[in-house]
N, C-alpha and C positions, 0 to 999 in steps of 0.2 A: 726343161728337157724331158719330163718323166709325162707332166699331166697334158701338156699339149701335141704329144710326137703319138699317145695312147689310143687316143680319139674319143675319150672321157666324154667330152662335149655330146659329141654326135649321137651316143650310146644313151645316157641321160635324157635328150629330147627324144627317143624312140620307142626303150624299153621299159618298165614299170619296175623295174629294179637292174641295178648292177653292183657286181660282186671285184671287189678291186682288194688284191694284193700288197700292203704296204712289207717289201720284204726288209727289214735293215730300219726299223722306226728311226734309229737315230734322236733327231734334235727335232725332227718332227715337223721336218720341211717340205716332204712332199707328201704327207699328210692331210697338212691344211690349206697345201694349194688344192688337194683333190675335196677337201670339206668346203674350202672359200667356193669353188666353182659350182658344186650342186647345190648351196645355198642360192645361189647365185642364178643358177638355170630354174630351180626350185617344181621339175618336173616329178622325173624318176624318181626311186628312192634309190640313195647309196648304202651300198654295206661295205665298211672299209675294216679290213682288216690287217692291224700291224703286227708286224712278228719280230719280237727282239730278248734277246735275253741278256743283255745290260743296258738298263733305262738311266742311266748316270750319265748320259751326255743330255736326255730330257731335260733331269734333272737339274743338271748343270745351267742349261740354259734358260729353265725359269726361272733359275736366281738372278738373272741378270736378264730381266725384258727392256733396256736401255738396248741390247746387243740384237736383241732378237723382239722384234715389233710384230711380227708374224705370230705370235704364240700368247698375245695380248686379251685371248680370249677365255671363256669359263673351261673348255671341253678339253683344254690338254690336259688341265689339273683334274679334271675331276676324270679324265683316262687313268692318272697315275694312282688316283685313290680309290676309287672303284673297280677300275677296269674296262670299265664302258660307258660309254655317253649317248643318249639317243637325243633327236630332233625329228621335224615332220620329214626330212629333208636324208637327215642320216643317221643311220647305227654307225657308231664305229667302237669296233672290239679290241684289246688287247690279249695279241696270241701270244705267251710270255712265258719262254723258255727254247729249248730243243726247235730248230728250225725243224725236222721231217718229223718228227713225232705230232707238232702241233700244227700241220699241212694235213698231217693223215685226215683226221677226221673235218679237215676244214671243209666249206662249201666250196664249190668249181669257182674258179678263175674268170673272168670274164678279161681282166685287163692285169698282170704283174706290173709293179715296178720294183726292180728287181736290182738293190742299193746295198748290200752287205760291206765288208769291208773286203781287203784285197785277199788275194790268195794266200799272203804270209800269216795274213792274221786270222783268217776265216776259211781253210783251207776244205773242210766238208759242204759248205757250200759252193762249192765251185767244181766238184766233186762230178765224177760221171753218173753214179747212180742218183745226185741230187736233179741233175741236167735232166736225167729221163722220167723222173718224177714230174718235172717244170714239164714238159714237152707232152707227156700222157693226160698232164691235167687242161691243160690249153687246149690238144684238140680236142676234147669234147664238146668246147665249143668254138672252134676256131679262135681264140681269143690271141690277144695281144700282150706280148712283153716289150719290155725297155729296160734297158744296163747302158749304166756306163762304160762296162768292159769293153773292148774290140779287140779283145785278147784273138787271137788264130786258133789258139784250142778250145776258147770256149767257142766262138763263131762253128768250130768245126762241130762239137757236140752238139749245138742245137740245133745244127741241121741232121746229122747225124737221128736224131730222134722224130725226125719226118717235117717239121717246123721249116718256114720260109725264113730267111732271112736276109735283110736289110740295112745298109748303111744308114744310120738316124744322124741328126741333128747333133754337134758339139756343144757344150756348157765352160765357160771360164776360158782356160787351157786347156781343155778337150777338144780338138778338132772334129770328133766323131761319137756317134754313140752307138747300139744296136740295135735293134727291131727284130723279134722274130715273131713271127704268125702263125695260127695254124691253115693248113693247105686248104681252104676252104676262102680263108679271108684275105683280096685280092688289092685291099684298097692301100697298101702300101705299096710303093714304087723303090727306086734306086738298090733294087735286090742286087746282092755279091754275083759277079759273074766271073766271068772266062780270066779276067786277071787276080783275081781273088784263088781261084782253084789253083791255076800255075804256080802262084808263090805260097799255097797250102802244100803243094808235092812235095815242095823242098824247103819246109821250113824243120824247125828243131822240137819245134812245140805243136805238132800236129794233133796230140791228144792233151784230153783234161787228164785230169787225176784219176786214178781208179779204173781205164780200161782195159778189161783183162782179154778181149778177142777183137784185138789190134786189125787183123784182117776184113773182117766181119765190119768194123767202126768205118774202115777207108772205107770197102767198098756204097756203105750207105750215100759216105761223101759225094762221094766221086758220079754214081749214079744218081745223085737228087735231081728231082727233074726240072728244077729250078737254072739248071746248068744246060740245061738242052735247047735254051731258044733264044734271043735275042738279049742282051745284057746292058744294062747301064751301068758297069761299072765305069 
């Protein structure tokens, strides 16, 4: 859902480096799909960077490589003991604590995958002022995020914060995921339109967490210009 909805691929065969976002390390699954792939294309170089401040499901799931065959390889362990693991192919860093703290000084974004846990449990990420950090880092370079969310409040935030966005691809029992862009980068399709706005008017959860000029926030919505011309929802 995360490395091929990204366009990881495409970026890899073009650019001499890209800068990817692992936000929610976890178990270390979209990870090593995004390490298997530029091994793999063996152009670009990757800088992968994960951000997690409990490595205990890592953990967990190296004790058990019967469960987890994905993680079969030297570079998870030697992430958890060092911190970082290079190849010709890739860096990848361990950002390891405070999500916006270790954002601050990170490099620009080319691609988010962007996999926290839900709002009960990770409620600052999901957060309005996390939203507009995500959204200010992307457009500088028109870059790409993906979530699993297709929460209506966050959809509304990250458009809210000038970013395109897009109905993605489902995983498991997810029928949907989300895409948002920055306004530069056109090569995603199936963007939220005319029925997505209608039932944002009247939904309950029109905002994230944290916004405090409620007014200000609609009207970003309502006027993106994403909503002005032709829709596939």
């Amino acid at each position: 859902m995360y490395v091929a909805q990204s366009g990881l691929a495409d970026l890899l065969k073009t650019r001499s480096q890209v800068t990817v976002w692992d936000v929610g390390l976890g178990a270390a699954a979209n990870a090593m799909a995004a390490l298997n792939l530029a091994n793999e294309i063996s152009k670009g170089q990757l800088l992968l960077l994960s951000f997690e401040r409990d490595l205990g499901s890592l953990q967990l799931a190296l004790q058990h490589p019967n469960l987890f065959p994905y993680l079969d390889r030297h570079e998870p362990r030697k992430l958890l003991e060092h911190g970082r693991t290079h190849s010709t192919s890739v860096s990848w860093c361990l950002m390891y604590g405070d999500f916006a703290e270790q954002a601050d000084g990170a490099p620009t974004p080319d691609i988010i995958f962007f996999d926290p846990f839900s709002l009960r449990t990770d409620g600052p990420m999901w957060s309005w002022p996390c939203i507009q950090m995500l959204g200010r880092r992307l457009k500088a370079r028109d870059g790409v995020l993906v979530t699993y969310s297709v929460s209506t409040a966050v959809r509304a935030g990250l458009l809210a914060t000038g970013l395109w966005v897009a109905k993605g691809e489902g995983s498991g029992r997810r029928r949907e995921s989300t895409i948002a862009v920055g306004p530069g980068n056109q090569a995603v399709r199936n963007w939220l339109g005319t029925e997505w706005i209608a039932k944002w008017r009247v939904s309950s959860a029109q905002f994230p967490f944290m916004v405090t000029h409620q007014d200000n926030f609609s009207r970003c919505v309502r006027e993106h210009p994403q909503f002005n011309g032709p829709s596939d929802a």
